[in-house]
C-alpha atoms as an extended CHARMM CRD file, in Angstrom:
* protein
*
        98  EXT
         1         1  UNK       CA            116.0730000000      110.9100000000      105.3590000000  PROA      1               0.0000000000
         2         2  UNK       CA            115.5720000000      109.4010000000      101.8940000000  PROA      2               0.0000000000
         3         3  UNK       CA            112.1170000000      107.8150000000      102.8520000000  PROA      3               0.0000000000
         4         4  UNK       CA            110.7390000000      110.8450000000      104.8500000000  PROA      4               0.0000000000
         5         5  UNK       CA            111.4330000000      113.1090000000      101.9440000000  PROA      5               0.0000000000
         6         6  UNK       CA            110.2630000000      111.1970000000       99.0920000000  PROA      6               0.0000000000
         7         7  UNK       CA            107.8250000000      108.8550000000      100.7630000000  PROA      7               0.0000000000
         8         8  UNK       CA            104.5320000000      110.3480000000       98.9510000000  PROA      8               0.0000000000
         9         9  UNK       CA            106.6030000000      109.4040000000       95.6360000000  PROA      9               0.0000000000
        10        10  UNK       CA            107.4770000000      105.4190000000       94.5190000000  PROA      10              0.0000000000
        11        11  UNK       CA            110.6970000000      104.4190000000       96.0670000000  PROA      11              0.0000000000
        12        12  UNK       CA            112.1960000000      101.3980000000       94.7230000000  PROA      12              0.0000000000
        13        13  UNK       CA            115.2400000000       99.1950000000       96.3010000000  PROA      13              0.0000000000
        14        14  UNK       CA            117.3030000000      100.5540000000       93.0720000000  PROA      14              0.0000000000
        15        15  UNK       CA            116.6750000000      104.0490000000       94.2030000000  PROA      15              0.0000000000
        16        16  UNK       CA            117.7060000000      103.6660000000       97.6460000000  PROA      16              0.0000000000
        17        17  UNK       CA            120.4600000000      101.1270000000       97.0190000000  PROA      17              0.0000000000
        18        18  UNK       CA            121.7660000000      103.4750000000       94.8510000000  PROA      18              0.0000000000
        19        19  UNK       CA            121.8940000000      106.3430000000       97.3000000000  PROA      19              0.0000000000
        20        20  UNK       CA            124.6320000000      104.1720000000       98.7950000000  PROA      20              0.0000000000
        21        21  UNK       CA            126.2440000000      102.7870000000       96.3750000000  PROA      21              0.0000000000
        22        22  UNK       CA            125.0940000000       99.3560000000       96.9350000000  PROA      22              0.0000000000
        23        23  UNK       CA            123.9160000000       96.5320000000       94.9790000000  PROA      23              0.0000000000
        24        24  UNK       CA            120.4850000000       95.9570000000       95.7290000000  PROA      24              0.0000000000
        25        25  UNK       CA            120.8720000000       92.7610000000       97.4170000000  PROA      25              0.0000000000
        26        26  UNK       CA            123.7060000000       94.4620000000       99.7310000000  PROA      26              0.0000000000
        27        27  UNK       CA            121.2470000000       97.3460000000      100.5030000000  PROA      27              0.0000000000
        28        28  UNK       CA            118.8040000000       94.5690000000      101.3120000000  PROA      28              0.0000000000
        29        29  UNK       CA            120.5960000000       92.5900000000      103.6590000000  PROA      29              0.0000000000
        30        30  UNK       CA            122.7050000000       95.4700000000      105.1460000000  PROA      30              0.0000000000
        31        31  UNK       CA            119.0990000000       97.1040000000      105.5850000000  PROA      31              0.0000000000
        32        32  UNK       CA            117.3650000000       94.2860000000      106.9650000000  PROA      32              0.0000000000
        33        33  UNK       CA            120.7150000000       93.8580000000      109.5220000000  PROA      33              0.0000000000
        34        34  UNK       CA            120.4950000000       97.2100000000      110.4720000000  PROA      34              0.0000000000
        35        35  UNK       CA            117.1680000000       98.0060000000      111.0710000000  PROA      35              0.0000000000
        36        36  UNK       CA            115.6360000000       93.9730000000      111.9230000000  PROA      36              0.0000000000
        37        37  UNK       CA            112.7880000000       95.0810000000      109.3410000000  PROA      37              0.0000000000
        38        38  UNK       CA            113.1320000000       94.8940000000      105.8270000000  PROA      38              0.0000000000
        39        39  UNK       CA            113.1500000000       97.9170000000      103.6430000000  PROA      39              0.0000000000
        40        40  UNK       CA            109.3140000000       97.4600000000      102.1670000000  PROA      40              0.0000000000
        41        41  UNK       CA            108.3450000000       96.6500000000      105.5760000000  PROA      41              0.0000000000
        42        42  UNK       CA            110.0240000000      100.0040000000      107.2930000000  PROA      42              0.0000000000
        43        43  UNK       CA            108.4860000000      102.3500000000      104.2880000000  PROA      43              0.0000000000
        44        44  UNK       CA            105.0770000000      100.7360000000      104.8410000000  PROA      44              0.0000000000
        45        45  UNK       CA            105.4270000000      101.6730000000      108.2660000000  PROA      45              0.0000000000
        46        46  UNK       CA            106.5840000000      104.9660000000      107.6370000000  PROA      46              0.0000000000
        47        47  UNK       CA            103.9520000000      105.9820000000      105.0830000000  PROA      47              0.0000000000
        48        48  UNK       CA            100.9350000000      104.5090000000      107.7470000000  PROA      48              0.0000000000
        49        49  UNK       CA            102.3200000000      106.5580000000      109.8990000000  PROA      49              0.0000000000
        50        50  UNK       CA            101.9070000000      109.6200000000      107.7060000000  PROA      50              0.0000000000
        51        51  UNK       CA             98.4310000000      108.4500000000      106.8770000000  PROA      51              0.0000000000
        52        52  UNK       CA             97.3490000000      108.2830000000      110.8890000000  PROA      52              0.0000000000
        53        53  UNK       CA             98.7670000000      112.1590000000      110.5220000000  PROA      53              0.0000000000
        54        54  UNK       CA             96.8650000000      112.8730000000      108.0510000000  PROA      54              0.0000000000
        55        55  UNK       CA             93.6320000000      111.3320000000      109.0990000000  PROA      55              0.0000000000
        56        56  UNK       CA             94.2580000000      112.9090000000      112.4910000000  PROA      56              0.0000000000
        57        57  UNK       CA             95.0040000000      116.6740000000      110.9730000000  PROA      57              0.0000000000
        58        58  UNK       CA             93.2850000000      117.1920000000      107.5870000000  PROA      58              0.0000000000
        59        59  UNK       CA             89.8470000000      116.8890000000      106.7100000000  PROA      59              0.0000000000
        60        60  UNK       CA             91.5920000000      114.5550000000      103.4110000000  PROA      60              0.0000000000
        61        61  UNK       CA             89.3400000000      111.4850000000      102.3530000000  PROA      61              0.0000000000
        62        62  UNK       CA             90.8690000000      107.9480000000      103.2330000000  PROA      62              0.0000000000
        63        63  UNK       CA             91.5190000000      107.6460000000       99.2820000000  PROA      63              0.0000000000
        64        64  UNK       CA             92.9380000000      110.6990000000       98.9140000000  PROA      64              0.0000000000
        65        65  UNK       CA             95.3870000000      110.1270000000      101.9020000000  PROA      65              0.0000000000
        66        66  UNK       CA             96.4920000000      106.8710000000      100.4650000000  PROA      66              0.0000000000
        67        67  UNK       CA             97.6130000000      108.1850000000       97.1290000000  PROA      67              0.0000000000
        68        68  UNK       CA             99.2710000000      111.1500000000       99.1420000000  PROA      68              0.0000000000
        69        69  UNK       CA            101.3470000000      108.6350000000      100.8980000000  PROA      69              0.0000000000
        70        70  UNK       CA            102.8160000000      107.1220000000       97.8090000000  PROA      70              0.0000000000
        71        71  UNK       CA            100.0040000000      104.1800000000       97.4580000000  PROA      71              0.0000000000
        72        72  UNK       CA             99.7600000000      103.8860000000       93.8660000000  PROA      72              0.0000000000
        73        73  UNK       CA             96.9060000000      101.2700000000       94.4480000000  PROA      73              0.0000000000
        74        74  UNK       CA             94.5030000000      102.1030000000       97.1930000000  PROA      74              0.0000000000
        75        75  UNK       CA             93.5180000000       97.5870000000       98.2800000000  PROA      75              0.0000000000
        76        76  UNK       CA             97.1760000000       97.7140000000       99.1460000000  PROA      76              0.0000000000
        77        77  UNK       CA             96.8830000000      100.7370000000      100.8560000000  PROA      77              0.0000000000
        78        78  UNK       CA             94.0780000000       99.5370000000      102.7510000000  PROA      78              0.0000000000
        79        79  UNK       CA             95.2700000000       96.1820000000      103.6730000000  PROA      79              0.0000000000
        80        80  UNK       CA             98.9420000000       97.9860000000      105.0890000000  PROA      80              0.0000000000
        81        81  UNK       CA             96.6620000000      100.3610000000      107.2490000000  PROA      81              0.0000000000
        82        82  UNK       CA             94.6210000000       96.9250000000      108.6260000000  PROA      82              0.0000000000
        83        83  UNK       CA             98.1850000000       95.2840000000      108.9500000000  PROA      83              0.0000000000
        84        84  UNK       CA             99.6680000000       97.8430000000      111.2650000000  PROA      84              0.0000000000
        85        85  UNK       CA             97.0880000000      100.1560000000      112.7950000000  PROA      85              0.0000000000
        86        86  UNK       CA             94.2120000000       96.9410000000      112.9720000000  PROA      86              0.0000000000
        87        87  UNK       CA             91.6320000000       99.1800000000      111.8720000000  PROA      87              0.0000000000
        88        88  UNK       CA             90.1220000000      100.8930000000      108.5760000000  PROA      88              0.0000000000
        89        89  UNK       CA             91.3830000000      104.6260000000      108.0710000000  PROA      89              0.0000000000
        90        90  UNK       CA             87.9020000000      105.8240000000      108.1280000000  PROA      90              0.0000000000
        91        91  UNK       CA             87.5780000000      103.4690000000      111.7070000000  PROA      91              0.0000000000
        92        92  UNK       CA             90.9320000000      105.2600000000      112.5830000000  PROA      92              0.0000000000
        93        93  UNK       CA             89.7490000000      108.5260000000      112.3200000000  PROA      93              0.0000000000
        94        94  UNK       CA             86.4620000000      107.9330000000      114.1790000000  PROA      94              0.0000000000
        95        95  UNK       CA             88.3740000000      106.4680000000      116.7520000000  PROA      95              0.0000000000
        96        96  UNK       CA             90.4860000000      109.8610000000      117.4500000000  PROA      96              0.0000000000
        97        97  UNK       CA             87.3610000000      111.9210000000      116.2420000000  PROA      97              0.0000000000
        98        98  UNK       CA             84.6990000000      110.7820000000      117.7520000000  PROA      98              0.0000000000
């Protein structure tokens, strides 16, 4: 619930960790236990999928989406989306919008 509320803002492993009153390292590992991902790899995935929303429902430029989904630089943001979804954003929506 933490990362699908505040994804658009920067999340941290203190922030979460904290949420459960868990060193950082504990969060880590109980995380990465848990969920077989670790935690930067499951809020990437989350906020890509929020992107492909976005690009799919809004009329929102590809830069604009990025920094909407809590990118704070938009290469990173880019390379994520190329990482999971295998195509640009701007690809991605001409794919679904053709």
């Amino acid at each position: 619930n933490f990362i699908k509320e505040n994804y658009s803002e920067k999340i941290t492993l203190a922030n979460a960790s904290s949420l459960v009153n868990m060193s950082e390292g504990a969060f880590s590992t109980f995380f990465s236990q848990t969920t077989k991902r670790p935690f930067f790899s499951f809020l990437n995935e989350y906020r890509i999928k929020m992107a492909r929303k976005l690009l799919s429902e809004t009329d929102m430029r590809a830069n604009e989406i990025g920094y909407a989904c809590g990118y704070e630089c938009l290469q990173f943001f880019y390379r994520q989306f190329m990482k999971y979804i295998e195509c640009s954003p701007q690809g991605y929506r001409k794919k679904i919008h053709p």
